[in-house]
Residue, then its C-alpha position, 0 to 999 in steps of 0.5 A: x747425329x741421328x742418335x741425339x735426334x731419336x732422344x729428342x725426339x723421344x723428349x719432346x714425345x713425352x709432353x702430352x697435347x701432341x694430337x689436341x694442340x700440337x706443337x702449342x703444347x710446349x706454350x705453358x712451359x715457355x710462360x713459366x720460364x719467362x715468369x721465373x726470368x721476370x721473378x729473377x729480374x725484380x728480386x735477385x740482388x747481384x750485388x747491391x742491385x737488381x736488374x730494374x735498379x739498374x734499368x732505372x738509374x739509366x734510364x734517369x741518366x739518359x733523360x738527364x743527358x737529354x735535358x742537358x743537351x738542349x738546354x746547351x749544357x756540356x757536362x762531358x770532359x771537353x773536346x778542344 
């Protein structure tokens, strides 16, 4: 255990900024990860669908639901 600890520590020794800006140094490298996630997100089709597409089609699902509910308009199967 004390060995995986001495490489890791090893690791995180080589990003530069440790006496200047201490442990804010690893910063840039989670906004890039984060930057390529969003990339991913917007323009990687699985299928025929992003992930936004989807996002959106629920999101037009929920507020058609929503409408429907206070308009009193049952489009479910019916529960007797």
């Amino acid at each position: 255990m004390f060995r995986k600890s001495r490489n890791l520590k090893y690791v995180l020794s080589l990003v530069p900024g440790k006496r200047q800006i201490g442990i804010y140094r690893f910063l840039p490298i989670f906004f890039c990860i984060g930057g390529v996630m969003e990339w991913i997100m917007i323009n990687v089709r699985i299928g025929r669908e992003t992930f936004y597409d989807v996002y959106r089609r629920k999101q037009s699902e929920r507020a058609y639901e929503g409408k429907t509910e206070r308009e009193g308009i049952h489009t479910g199967p019916s529960s007797g």
